[in-house]
C-alpha positions as CSV (number, residue, x, y, z in Angstrom):
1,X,105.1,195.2,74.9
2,X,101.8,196.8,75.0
3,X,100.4,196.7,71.9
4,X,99.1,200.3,70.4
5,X,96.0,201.2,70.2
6,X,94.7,201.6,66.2
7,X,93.1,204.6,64.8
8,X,89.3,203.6,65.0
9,X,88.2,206.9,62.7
10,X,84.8,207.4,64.2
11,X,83.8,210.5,63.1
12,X,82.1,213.1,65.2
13,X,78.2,214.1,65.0
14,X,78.0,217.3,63.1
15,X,75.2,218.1,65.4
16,X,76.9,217.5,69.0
17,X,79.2,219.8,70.8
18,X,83.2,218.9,71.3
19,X,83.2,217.2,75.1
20,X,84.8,219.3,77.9
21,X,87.8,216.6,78.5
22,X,90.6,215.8,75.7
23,X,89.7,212.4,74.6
24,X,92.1,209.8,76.3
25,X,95.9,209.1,75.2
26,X,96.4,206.8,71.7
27,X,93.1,206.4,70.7
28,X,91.5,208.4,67.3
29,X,88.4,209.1,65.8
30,X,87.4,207.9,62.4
31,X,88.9,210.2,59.3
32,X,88.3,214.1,59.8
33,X,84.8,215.5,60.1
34,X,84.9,218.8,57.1
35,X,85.3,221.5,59.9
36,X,88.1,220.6,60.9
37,X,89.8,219.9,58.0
38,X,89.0,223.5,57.4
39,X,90.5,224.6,60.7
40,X,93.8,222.7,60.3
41,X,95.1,223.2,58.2
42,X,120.9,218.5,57.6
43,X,168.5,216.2,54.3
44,X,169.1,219.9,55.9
45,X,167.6,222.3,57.9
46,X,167.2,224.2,54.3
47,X,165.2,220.2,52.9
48,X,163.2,220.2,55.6
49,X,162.2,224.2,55.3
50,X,161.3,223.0,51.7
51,X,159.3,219.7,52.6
52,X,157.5,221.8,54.9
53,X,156.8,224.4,52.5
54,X,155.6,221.8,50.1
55,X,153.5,220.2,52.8
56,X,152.1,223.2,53.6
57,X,151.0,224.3,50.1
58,X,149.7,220.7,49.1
59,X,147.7,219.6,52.2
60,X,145.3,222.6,51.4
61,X,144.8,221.9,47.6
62,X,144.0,218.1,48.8
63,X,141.7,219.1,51.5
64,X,139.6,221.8,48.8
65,X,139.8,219.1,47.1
66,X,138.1,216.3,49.3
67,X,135.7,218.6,50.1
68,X,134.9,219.1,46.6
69,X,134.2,215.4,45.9
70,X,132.6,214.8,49.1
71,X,130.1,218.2,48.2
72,X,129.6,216.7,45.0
73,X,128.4,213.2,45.8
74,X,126.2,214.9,49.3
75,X,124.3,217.1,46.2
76,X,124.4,214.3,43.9
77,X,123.2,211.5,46.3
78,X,120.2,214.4,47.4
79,X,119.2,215.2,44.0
80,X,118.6,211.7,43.3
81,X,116.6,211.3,46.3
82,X,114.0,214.4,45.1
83,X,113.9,212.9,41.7
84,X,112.6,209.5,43.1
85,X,110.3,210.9,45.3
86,X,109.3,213.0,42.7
87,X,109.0,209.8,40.2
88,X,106.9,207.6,42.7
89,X,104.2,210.4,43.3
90,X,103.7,211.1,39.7
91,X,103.3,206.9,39.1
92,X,101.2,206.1,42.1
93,X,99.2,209.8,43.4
94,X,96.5,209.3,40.2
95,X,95.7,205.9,42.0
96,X,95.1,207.2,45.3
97,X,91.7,208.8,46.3
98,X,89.9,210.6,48.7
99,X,87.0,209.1,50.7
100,X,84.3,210.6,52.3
101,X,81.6,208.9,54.3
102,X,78.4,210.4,55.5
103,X,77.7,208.7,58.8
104,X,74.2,208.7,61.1
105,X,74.7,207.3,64.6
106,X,72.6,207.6,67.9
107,X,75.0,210.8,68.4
108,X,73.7,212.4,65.1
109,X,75.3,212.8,62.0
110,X,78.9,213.5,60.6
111,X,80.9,213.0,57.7
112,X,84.2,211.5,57.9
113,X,87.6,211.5,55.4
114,X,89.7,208.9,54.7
115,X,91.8,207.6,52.0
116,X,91.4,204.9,49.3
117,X,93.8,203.0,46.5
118,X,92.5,202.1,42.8
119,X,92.7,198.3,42.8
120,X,91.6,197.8,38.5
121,X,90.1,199.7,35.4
122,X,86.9,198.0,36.9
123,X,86.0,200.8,39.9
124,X,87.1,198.7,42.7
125,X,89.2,201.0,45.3
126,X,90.6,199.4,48.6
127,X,90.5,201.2,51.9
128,X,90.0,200.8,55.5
129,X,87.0,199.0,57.1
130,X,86.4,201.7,59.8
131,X,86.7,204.8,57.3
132,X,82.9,203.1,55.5
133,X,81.6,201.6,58.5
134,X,78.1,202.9,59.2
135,X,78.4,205.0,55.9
136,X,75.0,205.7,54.4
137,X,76.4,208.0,51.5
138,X,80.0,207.2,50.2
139,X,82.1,209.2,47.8
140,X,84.9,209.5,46.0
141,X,87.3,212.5,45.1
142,X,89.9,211.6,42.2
143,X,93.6,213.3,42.1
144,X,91.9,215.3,38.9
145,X,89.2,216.9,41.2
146,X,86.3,214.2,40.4
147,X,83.8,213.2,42.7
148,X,81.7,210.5,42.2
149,X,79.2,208.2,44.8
150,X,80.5,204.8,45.3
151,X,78.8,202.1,46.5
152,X,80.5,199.5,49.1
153,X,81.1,196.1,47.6
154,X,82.6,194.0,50.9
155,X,84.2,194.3,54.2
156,X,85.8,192.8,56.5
157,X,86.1,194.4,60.1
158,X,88.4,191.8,61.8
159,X,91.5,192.4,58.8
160,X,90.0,196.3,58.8
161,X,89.6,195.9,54.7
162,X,87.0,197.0,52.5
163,X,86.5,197.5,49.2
164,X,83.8,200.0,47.5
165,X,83.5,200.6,43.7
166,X,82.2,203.3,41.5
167,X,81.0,203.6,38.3
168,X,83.5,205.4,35.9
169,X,85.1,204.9,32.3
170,X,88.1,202.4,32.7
171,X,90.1,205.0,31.0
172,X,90.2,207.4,34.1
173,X,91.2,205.0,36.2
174,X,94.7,204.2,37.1
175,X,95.0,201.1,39.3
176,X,98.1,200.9,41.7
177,X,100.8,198.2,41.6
178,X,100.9,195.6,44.3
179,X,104.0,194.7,45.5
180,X,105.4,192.0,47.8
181,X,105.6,193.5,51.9
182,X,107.6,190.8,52.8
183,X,110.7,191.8,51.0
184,X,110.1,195.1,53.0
185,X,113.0,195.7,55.8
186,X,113.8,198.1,58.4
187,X,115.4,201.2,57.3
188,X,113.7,201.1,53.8
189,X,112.2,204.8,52.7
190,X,108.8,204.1,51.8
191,X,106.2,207.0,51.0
192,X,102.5,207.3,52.6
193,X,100.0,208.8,50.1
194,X,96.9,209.8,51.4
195,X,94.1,212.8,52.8
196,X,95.3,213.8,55.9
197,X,92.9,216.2,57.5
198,X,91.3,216.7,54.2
199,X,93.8,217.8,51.9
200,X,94.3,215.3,49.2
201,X,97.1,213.8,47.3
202,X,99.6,214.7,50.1
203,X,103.0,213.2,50.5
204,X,105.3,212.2,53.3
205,X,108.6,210.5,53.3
206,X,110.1,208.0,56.3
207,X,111.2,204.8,56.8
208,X,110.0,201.2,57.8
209,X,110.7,201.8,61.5
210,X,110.0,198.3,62.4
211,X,107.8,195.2,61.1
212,X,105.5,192.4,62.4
213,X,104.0,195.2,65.0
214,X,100.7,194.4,66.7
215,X,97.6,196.4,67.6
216,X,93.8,196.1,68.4
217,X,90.9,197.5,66.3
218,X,88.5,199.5,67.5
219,X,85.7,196.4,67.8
220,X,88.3,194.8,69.5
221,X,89.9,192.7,66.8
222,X,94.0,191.9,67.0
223,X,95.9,192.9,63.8
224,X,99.6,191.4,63.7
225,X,102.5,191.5,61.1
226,X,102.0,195.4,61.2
227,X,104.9,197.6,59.3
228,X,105.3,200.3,61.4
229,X,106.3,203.5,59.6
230,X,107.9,207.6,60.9
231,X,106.6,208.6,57.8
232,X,104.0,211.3,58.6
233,X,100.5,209.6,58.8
234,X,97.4,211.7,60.2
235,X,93.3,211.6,60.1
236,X,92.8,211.2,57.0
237,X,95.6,208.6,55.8
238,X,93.2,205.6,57.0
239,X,93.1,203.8,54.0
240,X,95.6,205.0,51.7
241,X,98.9,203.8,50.2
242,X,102.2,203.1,51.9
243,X,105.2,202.6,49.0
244,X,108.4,201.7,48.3
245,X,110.9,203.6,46.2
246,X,110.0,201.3,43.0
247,X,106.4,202.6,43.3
248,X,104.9,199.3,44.6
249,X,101.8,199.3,46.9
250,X,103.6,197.5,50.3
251,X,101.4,198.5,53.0
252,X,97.6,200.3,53.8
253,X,98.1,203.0,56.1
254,X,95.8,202.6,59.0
255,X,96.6,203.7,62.5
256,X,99.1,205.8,64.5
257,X,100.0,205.8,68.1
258,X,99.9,208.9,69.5
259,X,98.6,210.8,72.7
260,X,98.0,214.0,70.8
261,X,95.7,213.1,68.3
262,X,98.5,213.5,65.5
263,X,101.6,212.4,63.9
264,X,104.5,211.7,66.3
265,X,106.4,209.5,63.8
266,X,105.0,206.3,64.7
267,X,102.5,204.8,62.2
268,X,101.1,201.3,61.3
269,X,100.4,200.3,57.9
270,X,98.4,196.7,56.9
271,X,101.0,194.5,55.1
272,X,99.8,193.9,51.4
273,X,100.8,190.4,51.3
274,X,97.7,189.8,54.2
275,X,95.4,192.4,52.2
276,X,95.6,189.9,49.3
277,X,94.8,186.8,51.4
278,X,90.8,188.4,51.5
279,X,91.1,191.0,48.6
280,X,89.3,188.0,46.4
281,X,86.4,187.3,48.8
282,X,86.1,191.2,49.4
283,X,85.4,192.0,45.7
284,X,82.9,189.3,45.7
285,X,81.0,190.7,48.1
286,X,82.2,189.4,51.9
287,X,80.8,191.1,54.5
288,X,81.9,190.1,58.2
């Protein structure tokens, strides 16, 4: 199986002109530089005369009837569905942020968007390596409208982790609940919260399409025991949370195979169960 290629979320220099060629296939530029963002936005003759007359009066009143039940439960079973999805965006959206990095490279500047989850009441928010990397300005947007500098704390390029913290009353902050990805199984819904293309505190609803997938970073570093995910994930997502129906933190969005530079219903999400095998050594300041 070739593995995909991950979203690497290098942003683009404000300064430099788009290239003439599309980029190649299943590759990706860090997060989403502003401009674009702006841009983008299922018996007898006579008995059996009677028998038939009663059959034929009574198979309709069963059939309405069938139909009625089975109506019922298709409304009820949907409803409920709404209402969860409704319930896990209102528990876990105030812990997801948006991240934007200002970024000077030999190409010029640019500023990039990604995504970010609120780890504890003491400023430190999980994302993606490759949304900070080079980052000489980083900031952060709250679901309320707040933005805020941040400052990064530690990374770790190989796992494509990093966490940066910002300097806010504990009050406003509403960490996210970690919960165990290897109780996670095919045909699970899960939920991506995220940023894609900009516009924060968006939702998208799929399944786990399949689990211990494998990819490459863009500095050439092998990530395995990926969940892979149709639920919508775009530029922007890096970073942000993947959840199960309880509301639980299972998986960091952070790359999508595609040859269109967009969702095509095949995503990659970090296991949480491997983010917390380095979050300790990333909050104490790691950097490799």
């Amino acid at each position: 199986m070739v593995a995909p290629q991950l979203f690497d979320n290098d942003p683009q220099p404000a300064s430099v002109s788009p290239p003439a060629a599309p980029p190649p296939p299943k590759r990706f530029r860090r997060g989403l530089l502003a401009a674009v963002a702006a841009l983008t936005v299922a018996g007898g003759a006579g008995s059996g005369a009677l028998a038939a007359t009663l059959v034929d009066h009574s198979t309709p009143t069963a059939t309405a009837s069938t139909a009625t039940t089975a109506s019922s439960s298709t409304t009820s079973a949907s409803t409920q569905a709404a209402r969860t999805a409704e319930a896990v965006y209102k528990q876990v959206s105030p812990g997801v942020v948006t991240i934007t990095a200002a970024v000077n490279s030999g190409r010029g500047s640019g500023q990039a968007t990604g995504s970010g989850i609120v780890l504890d009441t003491n400023g430190n928010i999980l994302t993606n390596a490759h949304v900070i990397a080079g980052a000489q300005q980083i900031q952060v947007t709250f679901s309320d409208g707040r933005t805020v500098n941040a400052t990064l704390v530690g990374s770790n390029s190989s796992a494509d982790l990093a966490v940066i913290r910002v300097s806010v009353a504990a009050s406003t902050l509403h960490p996210v609940t970690l919960g165990n990805s290897d109780s996670a199984q095919v045909g699970d819904t899960v939920y991506a919260i995220g940023s894609p293309f900009g516009l924060s505190g968006s939702l998208s609803q799929g399944i786990v399409s399949n689990l211990k997938q494998s990819g490459r970073t863009s500095n050439g570093s092998n990530l395995s025991g990926l969940i892979q995910t149709d639920a919508a994930i775009n530029p922007g997502n890096s970073g942000g949370a993947l959840v199960n129906t309880q509301g639980e933190v299972i998986g960091i969005n952070s790359s999508i195979e595609s040859p269109v530079d967009g969702n095509v219903g095949v995503g990659f999400a970090i296991p949480i169960n491997q983010v917390k095998q380095v979050l300790s050594s990333l909050e104490g300041g790691s950097n490799v």
